[in-house]
TORPATI-72816 format. One record per residue (C-alpha): x, y, z. Coordinates in steps of 0.2 Angstrom, whole numbers, plus 5000, padded with zeros to 4 digits. Example, Ala and Ser with C-alpha at 12.3 -4.5 7.8 and 13.67 -1.06 7.14 Angstrom:
<nodes>
506249785039506849955036
</nodes>
This chain:
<nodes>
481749974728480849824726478949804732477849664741476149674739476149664759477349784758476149924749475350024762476850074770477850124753476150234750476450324768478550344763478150394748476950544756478350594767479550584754478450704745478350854758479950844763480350854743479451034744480351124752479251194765479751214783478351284789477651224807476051124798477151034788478450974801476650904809476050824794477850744791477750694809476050624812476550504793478150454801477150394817475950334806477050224796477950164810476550094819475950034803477749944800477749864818476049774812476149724795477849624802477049564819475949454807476549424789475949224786477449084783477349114762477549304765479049254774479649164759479349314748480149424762481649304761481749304742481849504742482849564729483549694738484049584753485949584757486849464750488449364753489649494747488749644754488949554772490749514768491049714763490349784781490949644790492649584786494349664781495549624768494449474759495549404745494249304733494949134727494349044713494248874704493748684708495448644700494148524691493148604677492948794682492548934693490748954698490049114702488749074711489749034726490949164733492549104743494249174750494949214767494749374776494549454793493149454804493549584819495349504820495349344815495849284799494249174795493749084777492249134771490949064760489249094753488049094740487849244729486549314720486549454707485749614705485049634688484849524672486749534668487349484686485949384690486549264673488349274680487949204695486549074688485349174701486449084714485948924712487848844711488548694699489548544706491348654702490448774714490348634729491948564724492848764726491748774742492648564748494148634743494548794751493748744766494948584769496348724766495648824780495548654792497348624788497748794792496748804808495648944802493648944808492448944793490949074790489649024778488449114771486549014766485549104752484849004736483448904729484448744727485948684716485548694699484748574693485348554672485948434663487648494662487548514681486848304684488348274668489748344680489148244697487948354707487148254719489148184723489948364724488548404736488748234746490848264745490348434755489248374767490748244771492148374772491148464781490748344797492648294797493148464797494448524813493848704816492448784821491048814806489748944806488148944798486949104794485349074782485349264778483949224763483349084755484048924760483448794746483748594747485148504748486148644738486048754753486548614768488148554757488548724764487648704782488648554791489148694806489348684823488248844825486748884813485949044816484549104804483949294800482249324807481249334788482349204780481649004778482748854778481848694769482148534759481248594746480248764739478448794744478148804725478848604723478148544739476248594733476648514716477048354723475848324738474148414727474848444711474548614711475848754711474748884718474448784734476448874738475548974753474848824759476348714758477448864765476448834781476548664783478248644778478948734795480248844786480048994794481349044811480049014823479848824819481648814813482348824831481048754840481448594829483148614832483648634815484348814820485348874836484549054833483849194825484549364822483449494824483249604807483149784808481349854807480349814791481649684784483349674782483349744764482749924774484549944782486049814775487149914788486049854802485649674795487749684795488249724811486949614819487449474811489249494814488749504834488049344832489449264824490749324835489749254850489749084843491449124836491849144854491148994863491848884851493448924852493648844866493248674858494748554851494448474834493848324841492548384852492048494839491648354827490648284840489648434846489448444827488948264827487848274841486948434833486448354820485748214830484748314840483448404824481848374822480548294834480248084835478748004841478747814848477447714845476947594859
</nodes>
């Protein structure tokens, strides 16, 4: 497993306890030891997370061993059939779509993807999609409107990839296509930032009626890294530009960018995908819930009106 330098004291403890109950010994002084570490580390845990700074959020968010689009899909849905293709150019990896079911309800379900490894990680372009991406995203999800199906999206990437080949085929226009689709679209859309939610790559998949947020992940315009290189032309400044940018759950839903924030399980959601899961499907079906009850008309306009309401604005006199 991974590591953070945050993260370094308590690996040190789990790696103590990992170690006496690797020997084998069941004597009384090392069921003691074993406990007094396991007290140790959690109390340790509770208060390296009670204060990590908005950039070790970012690194927290950017875990590799966070759960991802399809490990949320594999504890949470039933009978997910992958579709692919922008009927365009191509299929892009680093957007995952098809329709499932989410406790009963036949959903659509969409989300960035990330890979695990050199090898997957270069097939899904470290999930930062290509405009055949957006446009299978557009796609499927005008199907689902037509066939009255609510939408489940999944928010984890740096941004949409910014190559050549990428500007070539209409970027900027396949994101703007899905930000469009998305605000016309009929049926109740659910958002959840479970990592990394990068620039304008990651709202072309954001346009929802509900937006929740995992309690380590950041939601921004642009990276801490980028944001110190413009405003001080220093890359290093990231930690400073993480705090001042706002990104992390806290600010997000007092600025209304967010409607709320799931709870991860202790020490991260990378510690327990099973936990991380079922939390986040609660969540969802509550706002799956409550906005059933909507038409499509008053759906686009709580959407709308959503939208509207971000962010703070001062007057001056």
């Amino acid at each position: 497993m991974a590591e953070l330098e945050f993260e370094k004291p308590l690996r040190e403890l789990e790696r103590r306890i990992h170690s006496l109950r690797g020997a084998g010994a069941n004597t009384a002084g090392f069921d003691a030891e074993i406990a007094r570490l396991e007290d140790k580390a959690r109390r340790l845990q509770r208060e390296i997370f009670a204060a990590l700074s908005p950039w070790q959020k970012v690194q927290l968010s950017r875990h590799p061993d966070r759960p991802y689009t399809l490990d949320y899909v594999s504890r949470l849905c039933e009978d997910f059939v992958e579709l692919h293709g922008d009927r365009t150019f191509s299929d892009d990896r680093a957007i995952v779509a098809g329709f499932a079911r989410f406790r009963g309800k036949s959903v659509l379900v969409v989300g960035h993807q990330k890979g695990r490894g050199t090898r997957e990680n270069m097939l899904r372009n470290f999930g930062m999609p290509n405009p055949e991406g957006y446009r299978k995203a557009r796609r499927l999800m005008e199907l689902a409107d037509r066939f009255e199906r609510p939408i489940l999206t999944f928010v984890d990437t740096s941004g949409a990839y910014p190559g050549i080949g990428a500007e070539e085929r209409g970027q900027s226009e396949a994101i703007g296509q899905s930000l469009m689709s998305m605000a016309e679209l009929g049926v109740p859309v659910i958002t959840v930032v479970i990592g990394e939610g990068g620039s304008g790559g990651a709202l072309a998949l954001a346009v929802a009626n509900k937006v929740l947020v995992l309690e380590f992940a950041t939601y921004s315009v642009i990276s801490p890294e980028g944001c110190a290189s413009i405003l001080w032309k220093d890359g290093s400044q990231a930690a400073r530009a993480a705090s001042e940018l706002k990104i992390t759950a806290p600010d997000l839903l007092r600025l209304k960018v967010v409607d709320g924030v799931v709870e991860e399980p202790a020490g991260g959601a990378h510690r327990d995908h099973d936990e991380a899961a079922r939390r986040v499907g609660d969540a969802i079906a509550s706002a799956l819930s409550e906005l059933s009850e909507l038409t499509p008309g008053q759906l686009r306009e709580q959407r709308y009106r959503r939208f509207r309401a971000i962010g703070e604005c001062t007057e001056r006199s």
